[in-house]
PDB file of N, CA, C and O in Angstrom:
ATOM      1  N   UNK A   1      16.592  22.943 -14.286  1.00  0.00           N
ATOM      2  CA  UNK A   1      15.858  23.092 -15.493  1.00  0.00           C
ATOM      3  C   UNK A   1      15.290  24.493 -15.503  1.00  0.00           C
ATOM      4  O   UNK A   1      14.821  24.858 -14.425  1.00  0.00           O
ATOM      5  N   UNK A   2      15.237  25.379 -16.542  1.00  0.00           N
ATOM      6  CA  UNK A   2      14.605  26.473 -16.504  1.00  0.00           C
ATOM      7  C   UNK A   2      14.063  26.369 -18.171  1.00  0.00           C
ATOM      8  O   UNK A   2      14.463  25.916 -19.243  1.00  0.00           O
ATOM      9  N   UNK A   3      12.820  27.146 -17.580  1.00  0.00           N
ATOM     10  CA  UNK A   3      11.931  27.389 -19.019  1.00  0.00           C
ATOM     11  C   UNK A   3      11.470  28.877 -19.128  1.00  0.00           C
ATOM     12  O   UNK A   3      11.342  29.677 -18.202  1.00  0.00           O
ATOM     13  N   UNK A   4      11.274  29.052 -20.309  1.00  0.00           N
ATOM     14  CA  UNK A   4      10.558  30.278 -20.792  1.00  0.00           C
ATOM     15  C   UNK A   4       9.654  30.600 -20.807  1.00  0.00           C
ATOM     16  O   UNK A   4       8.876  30.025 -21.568  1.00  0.00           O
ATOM     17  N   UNK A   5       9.106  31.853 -19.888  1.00  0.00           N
ATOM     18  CA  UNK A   5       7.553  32.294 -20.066  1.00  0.00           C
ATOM     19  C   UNK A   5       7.085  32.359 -21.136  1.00  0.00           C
ATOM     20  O   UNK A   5       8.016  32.687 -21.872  1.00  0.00           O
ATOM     21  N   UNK A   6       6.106  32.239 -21.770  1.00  0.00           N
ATOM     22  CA  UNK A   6       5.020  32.555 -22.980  1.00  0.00           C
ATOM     23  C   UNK A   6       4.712  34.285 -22.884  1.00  0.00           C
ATOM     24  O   UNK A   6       4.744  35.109 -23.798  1.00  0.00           O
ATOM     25  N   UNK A   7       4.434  34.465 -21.546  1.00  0.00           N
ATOM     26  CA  UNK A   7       3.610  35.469 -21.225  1.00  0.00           C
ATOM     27  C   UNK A   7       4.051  36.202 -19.974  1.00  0.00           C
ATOM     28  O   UNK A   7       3.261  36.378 -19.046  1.00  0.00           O
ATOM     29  N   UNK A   8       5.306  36.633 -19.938  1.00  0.00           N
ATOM     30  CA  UNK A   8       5.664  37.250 -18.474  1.00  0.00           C
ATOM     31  C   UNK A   8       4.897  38.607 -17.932  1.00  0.00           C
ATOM     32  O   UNK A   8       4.192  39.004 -18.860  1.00  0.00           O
ATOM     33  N   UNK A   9       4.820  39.115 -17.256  1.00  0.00           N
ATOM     34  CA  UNK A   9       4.330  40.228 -16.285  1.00  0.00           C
ATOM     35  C   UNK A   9       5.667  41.003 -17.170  1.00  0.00           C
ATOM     36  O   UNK A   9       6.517  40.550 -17.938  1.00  0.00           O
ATOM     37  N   UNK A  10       5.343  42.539 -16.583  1.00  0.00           N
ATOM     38  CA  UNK A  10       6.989  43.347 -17.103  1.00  0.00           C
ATOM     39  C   UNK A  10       7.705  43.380 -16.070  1.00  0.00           C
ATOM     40  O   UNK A  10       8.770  43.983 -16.199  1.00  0.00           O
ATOM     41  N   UNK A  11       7.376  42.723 -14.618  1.00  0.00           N
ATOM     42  CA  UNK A  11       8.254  42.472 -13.983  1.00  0.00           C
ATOM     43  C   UNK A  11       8.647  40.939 -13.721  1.00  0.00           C
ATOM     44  O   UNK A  11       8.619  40.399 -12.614  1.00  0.00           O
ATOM     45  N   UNK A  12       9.119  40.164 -15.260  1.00  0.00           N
ATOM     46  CA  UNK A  12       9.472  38.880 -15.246  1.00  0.00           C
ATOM     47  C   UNK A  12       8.806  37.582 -14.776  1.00  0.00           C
ATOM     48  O   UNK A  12       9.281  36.448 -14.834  1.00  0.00           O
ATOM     49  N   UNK A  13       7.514  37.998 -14.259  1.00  0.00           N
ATOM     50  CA  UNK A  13       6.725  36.837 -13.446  1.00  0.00           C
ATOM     51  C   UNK A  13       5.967  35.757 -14.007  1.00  0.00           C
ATOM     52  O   UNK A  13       5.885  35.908 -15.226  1.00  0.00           O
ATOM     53  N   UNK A  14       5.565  35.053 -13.729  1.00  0.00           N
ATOM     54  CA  UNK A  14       4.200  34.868 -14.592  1.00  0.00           C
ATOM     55  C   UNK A  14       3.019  35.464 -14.283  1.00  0.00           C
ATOM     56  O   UNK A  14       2.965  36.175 -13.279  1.00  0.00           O
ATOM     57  N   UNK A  15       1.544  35.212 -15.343  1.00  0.00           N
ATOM     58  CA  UNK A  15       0.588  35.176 -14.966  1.00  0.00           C
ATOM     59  C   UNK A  15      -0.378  34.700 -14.170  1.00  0.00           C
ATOM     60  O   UNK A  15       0.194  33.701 -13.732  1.00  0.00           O
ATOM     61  N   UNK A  16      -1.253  34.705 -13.759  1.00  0.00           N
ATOM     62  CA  UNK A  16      -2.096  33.836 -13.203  1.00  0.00           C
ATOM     63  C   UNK A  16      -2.669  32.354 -14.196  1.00  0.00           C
ATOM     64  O   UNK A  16      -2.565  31.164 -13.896  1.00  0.00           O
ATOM     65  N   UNK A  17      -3.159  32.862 -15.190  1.00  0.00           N
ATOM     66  CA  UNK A  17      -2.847  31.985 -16.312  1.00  0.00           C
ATOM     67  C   UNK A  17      -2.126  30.964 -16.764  1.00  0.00           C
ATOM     68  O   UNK A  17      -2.486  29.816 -17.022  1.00  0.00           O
ATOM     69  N   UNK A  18      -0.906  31.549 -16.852  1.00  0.00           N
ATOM     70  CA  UNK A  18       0.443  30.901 -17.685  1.00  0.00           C
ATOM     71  C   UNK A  18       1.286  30.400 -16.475  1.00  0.00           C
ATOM     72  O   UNK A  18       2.425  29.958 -16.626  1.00  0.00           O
ATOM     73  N   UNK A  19       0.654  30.496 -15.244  1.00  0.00           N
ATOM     74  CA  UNK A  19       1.408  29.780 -13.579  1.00  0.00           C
ATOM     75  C   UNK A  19       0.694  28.392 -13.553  1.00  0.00           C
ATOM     76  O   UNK A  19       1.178  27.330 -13.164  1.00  0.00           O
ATOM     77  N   UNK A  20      -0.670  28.640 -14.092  1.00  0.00           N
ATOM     78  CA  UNK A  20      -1.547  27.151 -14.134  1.00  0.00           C
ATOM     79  C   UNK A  20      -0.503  26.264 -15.083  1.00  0.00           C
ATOM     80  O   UNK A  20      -0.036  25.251 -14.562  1.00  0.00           O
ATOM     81  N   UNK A  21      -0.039  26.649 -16.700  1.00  0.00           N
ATOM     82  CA  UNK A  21      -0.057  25.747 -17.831  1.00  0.00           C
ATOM     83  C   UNK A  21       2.100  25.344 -16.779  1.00  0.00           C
ATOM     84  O   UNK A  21       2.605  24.236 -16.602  1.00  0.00           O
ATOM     85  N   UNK A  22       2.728  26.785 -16.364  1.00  0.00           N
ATOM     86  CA  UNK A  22       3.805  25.923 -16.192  1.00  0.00           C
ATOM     87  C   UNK A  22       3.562  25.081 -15.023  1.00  0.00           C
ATOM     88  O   UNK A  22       4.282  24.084 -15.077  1.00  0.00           O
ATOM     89  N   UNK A  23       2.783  25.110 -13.939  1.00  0.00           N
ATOM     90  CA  UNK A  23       2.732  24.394 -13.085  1.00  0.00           C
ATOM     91  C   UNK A  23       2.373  23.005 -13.729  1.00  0.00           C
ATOM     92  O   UNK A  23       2.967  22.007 -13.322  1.00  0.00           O
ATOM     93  N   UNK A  24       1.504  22.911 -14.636  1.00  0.00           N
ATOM     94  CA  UNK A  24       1.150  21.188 -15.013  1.00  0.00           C
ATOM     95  C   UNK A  24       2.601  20.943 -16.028  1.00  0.00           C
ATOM     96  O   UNK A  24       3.011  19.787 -16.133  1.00  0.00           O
ATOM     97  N   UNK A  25       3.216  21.879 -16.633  1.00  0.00           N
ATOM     98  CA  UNK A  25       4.420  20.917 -16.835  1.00  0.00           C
ATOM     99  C   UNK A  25       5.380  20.823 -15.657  1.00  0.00           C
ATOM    100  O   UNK A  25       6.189  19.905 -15.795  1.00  0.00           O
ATOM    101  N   UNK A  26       5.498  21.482 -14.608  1.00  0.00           N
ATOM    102  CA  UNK A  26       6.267  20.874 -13.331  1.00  0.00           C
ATOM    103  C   UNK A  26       5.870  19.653 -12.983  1.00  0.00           C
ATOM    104  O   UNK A  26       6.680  18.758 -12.741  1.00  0.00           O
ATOM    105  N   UNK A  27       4.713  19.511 -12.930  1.00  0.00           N
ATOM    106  CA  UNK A  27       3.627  18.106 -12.530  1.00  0.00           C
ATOM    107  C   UNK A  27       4.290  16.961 -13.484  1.00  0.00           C
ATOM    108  O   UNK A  27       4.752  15.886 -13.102  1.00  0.00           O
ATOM    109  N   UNK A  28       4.208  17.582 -15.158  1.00  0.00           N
ATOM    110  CA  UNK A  28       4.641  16.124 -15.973  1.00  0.00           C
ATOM    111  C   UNK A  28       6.088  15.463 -16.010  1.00  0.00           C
ATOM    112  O   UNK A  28       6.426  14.294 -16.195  1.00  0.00           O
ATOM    113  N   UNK A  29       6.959  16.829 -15.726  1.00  0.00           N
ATOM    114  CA  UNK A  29       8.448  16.282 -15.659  1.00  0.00           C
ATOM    115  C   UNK A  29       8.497  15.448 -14.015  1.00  0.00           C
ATOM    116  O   UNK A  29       9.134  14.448 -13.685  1.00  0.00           O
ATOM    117  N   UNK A  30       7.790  16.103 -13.405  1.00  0.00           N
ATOM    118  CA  UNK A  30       8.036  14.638 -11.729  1.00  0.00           C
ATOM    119  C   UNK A  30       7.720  13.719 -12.068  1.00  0.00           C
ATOM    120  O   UNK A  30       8.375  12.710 -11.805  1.00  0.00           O
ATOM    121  N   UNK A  31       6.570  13.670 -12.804  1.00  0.00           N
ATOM    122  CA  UNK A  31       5.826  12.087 -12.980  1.00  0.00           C
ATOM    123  C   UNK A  31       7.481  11.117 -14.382  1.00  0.00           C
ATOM    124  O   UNK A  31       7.924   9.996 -14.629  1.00  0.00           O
ATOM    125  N   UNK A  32       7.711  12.597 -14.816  1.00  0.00           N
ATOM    126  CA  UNK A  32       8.440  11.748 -15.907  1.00  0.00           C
ATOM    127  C   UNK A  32       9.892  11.212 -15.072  1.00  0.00           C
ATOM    128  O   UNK A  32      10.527  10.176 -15.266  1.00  0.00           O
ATOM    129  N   UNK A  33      10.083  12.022 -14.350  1.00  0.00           N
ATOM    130  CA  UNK A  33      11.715  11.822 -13.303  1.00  0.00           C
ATOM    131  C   UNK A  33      11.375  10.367 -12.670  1.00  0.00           C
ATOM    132  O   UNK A  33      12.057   9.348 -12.777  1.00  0.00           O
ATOM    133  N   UNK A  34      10.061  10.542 -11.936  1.00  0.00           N
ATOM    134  CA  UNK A  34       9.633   9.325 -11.140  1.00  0.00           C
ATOM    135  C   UNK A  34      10.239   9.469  -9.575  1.00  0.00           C
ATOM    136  O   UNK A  34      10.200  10.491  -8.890  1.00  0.00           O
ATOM    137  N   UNK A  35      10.893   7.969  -9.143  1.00  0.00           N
ATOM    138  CA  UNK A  35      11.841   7.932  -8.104  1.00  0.00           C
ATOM    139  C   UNK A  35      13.019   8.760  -8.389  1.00  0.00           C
ATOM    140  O   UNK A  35      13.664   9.303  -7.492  1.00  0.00           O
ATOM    141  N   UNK A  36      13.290   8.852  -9.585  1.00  0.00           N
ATOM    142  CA  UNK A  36      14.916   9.368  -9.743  1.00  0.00           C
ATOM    143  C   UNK A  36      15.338  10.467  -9.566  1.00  0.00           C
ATOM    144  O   UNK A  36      16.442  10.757 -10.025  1.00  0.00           O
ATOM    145  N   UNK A  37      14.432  11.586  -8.706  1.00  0.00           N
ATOM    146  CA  UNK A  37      15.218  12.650  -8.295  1.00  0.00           C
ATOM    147  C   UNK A  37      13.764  13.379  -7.864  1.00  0.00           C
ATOM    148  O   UNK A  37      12.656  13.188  -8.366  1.00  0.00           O
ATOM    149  N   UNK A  38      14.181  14.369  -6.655  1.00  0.00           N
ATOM    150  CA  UNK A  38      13.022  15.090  -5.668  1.00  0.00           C
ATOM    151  C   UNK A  38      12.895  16.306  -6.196  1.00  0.00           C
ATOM    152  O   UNK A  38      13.811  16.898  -6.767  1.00  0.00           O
ATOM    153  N   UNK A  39      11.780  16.727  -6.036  1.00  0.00           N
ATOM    154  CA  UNK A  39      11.689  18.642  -6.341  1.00  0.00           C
ATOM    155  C   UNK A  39      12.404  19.194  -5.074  1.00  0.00           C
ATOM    156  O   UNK A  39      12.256  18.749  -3.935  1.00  0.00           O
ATOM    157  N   UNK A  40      13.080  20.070  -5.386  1.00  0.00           N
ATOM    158  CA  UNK A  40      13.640  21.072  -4.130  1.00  0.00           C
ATOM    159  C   UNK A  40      12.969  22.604  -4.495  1.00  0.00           C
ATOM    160  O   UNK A  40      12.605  23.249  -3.511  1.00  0.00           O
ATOM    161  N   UNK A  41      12.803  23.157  -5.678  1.00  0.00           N
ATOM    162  CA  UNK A  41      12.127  24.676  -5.494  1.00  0.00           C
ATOM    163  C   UNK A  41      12.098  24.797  -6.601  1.00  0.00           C
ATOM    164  O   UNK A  41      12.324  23.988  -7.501  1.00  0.00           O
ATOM    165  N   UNK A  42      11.500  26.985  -6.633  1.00  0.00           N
ATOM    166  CA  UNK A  42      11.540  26.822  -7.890  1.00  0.00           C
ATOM    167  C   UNK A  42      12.268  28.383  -7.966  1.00  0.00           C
ATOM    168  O   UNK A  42      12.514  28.834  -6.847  1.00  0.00           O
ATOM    169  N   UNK A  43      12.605  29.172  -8.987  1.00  0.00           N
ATOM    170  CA  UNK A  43      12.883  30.720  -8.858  1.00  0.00           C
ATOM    171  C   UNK A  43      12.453  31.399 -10.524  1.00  0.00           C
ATOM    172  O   UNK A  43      12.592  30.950 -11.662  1.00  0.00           O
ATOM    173  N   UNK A  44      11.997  32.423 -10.083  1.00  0.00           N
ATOM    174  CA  UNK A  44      11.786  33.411 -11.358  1.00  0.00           C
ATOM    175  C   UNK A  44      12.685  34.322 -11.547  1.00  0.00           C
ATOM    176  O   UNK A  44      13.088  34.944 -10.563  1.00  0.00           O
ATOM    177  N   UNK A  45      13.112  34.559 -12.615  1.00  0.00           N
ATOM    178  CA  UNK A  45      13.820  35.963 -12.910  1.00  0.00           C
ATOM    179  C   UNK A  45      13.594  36.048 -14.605  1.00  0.00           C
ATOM    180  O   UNK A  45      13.223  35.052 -15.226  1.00  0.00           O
ATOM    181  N   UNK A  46      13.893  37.501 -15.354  1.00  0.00           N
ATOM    182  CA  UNK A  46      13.905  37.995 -16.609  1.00  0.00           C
ATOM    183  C   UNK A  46      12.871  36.705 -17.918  1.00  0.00           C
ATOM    184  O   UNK A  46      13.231  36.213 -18.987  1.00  0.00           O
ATOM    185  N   UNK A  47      11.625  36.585 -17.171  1.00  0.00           N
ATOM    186  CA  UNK A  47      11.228  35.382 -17.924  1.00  0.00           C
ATOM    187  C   UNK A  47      10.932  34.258 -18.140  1.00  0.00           C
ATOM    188  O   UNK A  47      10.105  33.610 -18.783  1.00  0.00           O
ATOM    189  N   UNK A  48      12.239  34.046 -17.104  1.00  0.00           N
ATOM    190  CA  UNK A  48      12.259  32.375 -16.757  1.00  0.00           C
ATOM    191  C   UNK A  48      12.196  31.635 -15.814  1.00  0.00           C
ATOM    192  O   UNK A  48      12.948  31.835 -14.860  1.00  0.00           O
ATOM    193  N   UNK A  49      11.610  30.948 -15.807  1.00  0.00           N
ATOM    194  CA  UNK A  49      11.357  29.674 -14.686  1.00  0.00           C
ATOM    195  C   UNK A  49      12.232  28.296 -14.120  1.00  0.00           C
ATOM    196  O   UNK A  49      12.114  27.152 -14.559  1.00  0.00           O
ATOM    197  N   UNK A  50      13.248  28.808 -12.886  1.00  0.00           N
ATOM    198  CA  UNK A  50      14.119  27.960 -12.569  1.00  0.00           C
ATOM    199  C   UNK A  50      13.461  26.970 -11.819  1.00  0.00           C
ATOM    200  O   UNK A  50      12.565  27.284 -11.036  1.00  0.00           O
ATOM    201  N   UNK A  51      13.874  25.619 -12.008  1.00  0.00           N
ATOM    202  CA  UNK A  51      13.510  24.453 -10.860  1.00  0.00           C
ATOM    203  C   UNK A  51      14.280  23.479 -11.254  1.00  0.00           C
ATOM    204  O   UNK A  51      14.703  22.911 -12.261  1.00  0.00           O
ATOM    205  N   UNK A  52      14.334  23.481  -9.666  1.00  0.00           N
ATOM    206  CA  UNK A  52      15.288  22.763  -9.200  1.00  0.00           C
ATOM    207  C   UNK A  52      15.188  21.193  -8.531  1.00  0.00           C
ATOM    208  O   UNK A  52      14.414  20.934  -7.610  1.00  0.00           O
ATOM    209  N   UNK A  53      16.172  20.118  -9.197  1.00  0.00           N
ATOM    210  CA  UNK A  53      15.648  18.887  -8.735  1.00  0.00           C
ATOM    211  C   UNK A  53      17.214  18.571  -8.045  1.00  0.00           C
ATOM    212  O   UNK A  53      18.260  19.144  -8.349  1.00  0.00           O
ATOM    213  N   UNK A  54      17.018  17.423  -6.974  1.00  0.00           N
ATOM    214  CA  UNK A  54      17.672  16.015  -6.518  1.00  0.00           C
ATOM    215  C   UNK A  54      18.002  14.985  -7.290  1.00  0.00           C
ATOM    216  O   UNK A  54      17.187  14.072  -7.159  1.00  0.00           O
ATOM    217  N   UNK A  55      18.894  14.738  -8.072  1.00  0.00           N
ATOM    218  CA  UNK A  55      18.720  13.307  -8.333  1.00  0.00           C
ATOM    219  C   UNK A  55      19.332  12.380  -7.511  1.00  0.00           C
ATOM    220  O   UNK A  55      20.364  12.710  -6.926  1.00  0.00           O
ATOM    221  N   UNK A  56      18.857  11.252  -7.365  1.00  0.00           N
ATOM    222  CA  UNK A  56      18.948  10.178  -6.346  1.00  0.00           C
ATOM    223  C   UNK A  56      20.742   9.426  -6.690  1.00  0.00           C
ATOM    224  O   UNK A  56      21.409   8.656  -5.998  1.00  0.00           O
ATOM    225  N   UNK A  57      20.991   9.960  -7.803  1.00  0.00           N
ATOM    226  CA  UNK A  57      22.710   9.060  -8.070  1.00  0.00           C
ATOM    227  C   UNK A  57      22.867   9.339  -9.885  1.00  0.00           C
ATOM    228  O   UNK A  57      22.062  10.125 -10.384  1.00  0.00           O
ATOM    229  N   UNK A  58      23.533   8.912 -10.464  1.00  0.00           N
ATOM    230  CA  UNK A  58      23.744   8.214 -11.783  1.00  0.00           C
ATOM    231  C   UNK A  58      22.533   7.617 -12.069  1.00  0.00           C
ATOM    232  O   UNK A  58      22.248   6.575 -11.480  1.00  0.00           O
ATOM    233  N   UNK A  59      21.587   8.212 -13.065  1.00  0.00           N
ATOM    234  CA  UNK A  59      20.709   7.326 -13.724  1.00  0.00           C
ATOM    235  C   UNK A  59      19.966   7.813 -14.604  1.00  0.00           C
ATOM    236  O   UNK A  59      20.644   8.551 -15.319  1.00  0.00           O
ATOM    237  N   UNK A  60      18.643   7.769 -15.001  1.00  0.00           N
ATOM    238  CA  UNK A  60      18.054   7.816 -16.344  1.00  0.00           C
ATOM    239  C   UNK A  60      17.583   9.428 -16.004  1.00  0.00           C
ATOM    240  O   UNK A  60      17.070   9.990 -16.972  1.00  0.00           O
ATOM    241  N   UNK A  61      17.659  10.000 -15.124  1.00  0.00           N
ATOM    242  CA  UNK A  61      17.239  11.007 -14.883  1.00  0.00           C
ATOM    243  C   UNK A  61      17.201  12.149 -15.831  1.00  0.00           C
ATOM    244  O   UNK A  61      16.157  12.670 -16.224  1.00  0.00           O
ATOM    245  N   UNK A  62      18.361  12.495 -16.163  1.00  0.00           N
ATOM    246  CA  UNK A  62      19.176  13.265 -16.913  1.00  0.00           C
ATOM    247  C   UNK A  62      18.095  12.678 -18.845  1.00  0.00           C
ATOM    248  O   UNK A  62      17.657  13.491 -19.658  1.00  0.00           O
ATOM    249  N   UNK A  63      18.035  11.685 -18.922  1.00  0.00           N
ATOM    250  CA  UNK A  63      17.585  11.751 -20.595  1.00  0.00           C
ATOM    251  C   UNK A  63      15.949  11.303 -20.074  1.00  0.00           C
ATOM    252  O   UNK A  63      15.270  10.822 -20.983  1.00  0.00           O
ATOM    253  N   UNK A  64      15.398  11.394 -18.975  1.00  0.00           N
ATOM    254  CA  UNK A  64      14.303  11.541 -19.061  1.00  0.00           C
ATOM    255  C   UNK A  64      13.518  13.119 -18.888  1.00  0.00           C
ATOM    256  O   UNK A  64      12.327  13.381 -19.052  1.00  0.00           O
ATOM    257  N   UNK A  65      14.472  13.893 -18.559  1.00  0.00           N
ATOM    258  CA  UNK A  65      14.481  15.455 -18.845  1.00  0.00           C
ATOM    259  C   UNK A  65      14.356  15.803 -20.119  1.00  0.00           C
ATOM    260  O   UNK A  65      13.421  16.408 -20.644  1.00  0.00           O
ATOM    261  N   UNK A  66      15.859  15.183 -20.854  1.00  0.00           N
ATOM    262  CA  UNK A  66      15.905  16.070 -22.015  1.00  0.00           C
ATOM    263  C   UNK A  66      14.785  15.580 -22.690  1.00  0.00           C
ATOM    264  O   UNK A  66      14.181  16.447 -23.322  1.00  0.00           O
ATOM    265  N   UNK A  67      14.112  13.916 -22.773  1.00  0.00           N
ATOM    266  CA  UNK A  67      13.178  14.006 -23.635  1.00  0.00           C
ATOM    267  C   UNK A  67      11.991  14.476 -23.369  1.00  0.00           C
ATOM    268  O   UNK A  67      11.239  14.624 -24.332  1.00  0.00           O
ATOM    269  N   UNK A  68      11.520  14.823 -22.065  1.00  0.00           N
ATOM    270  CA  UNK A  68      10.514  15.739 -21.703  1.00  0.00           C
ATOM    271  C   UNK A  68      10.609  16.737 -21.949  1.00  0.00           C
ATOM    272  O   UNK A  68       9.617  17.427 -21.714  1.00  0.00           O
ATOM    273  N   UNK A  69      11.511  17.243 -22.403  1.00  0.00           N
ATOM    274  CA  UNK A  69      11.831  18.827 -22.963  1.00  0.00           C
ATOM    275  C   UNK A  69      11.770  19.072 -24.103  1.00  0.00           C
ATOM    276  O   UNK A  69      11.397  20.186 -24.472  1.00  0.00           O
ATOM    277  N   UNK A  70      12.126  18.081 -24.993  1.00  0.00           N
ATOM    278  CA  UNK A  70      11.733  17.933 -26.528  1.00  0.00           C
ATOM    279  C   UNK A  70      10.181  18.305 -26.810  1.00  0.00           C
ATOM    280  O   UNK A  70       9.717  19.092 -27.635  1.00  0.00           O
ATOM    281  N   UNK A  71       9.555  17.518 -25.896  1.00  0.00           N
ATOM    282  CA  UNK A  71       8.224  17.865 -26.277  1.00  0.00           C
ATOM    283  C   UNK A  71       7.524  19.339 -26.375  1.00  0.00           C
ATOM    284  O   UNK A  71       6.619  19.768 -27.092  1.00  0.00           O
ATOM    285  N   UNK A  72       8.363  19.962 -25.302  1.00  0.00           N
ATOM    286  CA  UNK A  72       7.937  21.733 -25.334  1.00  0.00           C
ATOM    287  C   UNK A  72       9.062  22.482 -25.618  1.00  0.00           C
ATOM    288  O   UNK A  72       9.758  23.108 -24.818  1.00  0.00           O
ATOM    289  N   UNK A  73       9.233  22.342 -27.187  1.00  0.00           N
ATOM    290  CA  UNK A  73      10.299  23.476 -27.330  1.00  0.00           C
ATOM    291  C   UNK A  73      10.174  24.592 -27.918  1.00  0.00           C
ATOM    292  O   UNK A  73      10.988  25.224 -28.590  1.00  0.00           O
ATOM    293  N   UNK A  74       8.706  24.897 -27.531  1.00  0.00           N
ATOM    294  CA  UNK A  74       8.121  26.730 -27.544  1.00  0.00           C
ATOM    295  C   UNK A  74       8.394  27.233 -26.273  1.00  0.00           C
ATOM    296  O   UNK A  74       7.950  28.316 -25.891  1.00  0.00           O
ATOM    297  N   UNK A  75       9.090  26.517 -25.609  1.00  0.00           N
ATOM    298  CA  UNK A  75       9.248  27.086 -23.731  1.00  0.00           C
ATOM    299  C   UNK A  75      10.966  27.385 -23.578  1.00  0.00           C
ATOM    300  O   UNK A  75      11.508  28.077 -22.717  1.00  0.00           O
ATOM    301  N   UNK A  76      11.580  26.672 -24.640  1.00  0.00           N
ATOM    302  CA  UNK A  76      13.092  27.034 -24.668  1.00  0.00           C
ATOM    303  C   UNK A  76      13.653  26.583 -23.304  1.00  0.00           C
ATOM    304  O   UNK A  76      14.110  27.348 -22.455  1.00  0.00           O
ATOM    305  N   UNK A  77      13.554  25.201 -23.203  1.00  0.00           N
ATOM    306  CA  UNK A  77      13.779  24.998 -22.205  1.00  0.00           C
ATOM    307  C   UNK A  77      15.203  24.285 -21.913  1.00  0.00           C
ATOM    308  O   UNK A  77      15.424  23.237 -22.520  1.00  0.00           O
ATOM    309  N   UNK A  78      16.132  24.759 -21.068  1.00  0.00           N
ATOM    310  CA  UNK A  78      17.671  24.787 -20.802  1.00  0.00           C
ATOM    311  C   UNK A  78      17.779  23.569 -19.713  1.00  0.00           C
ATOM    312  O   UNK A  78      17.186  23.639 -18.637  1.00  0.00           O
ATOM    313  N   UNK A  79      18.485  22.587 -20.037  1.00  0.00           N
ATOM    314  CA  UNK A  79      18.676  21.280 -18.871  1.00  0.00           C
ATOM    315  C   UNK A  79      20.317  21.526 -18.598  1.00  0.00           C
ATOM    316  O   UNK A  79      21.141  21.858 -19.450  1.00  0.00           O
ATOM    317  N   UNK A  80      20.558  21.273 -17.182  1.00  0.00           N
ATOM    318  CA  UNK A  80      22.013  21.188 -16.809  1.00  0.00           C
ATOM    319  C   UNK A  80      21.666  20.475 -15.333  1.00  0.00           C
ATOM    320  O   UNK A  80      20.689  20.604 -14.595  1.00  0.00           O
ATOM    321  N   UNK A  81      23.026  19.576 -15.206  1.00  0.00           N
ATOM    322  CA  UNK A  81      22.999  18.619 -14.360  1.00  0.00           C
ATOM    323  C   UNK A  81      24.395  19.575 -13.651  1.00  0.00           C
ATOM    324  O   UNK A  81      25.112  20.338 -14.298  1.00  0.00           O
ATOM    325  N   UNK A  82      24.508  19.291 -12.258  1.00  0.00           N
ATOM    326  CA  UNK A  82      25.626  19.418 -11.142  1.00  0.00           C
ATOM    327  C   UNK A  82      26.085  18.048 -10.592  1.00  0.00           C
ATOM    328  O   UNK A  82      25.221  17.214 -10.319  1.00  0.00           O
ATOM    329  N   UNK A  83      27.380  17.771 -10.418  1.00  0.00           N
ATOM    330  CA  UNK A  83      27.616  16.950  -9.489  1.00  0.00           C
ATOM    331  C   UNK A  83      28.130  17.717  -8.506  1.00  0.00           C
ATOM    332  O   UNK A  83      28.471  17.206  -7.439  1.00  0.00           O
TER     333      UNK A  83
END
């Protein structure tokens, strides 16, 4: 999953600020994943905020993203699954 800064540094980062508001949506998409997949990390570059999940197999994982993502779509936020 990667999202869009509001407010990057000019060297792509976040703020001190805007690290608080994406960190509590990292917080709401786990609670929203649940069991169905682990945090593994996270990465910054040009803006955006990569993180990275586990999912546990085939399951709701995947449309409990996208509809957590609906909710913030001032963050432009990009979902893609790997098998």
């Amino acid at each position: 999953m990667s999202m869009k800064l509001l407010d990057p540094t000019l060297q792509g980062l976040t703020t001190g600020e805007e690290a608080h508001a994406v960190n509590a949506l990292k917080a709401e998409l786990i609670g929203s994943l649940g069991h169905d997949a682990v945090y593994i990390g996270r990465e910054m570059a040009e803006g955006r905020r990569t993180i990275h999940f586990q999912e546990a197999g085939p399951g709701p994982g995947e449309l409990r993203a996208r509809q957590w993502s609906s909710r913030h779509p001032e963050r432009a936020i990009k979902i893609s699954f790997e098998s």
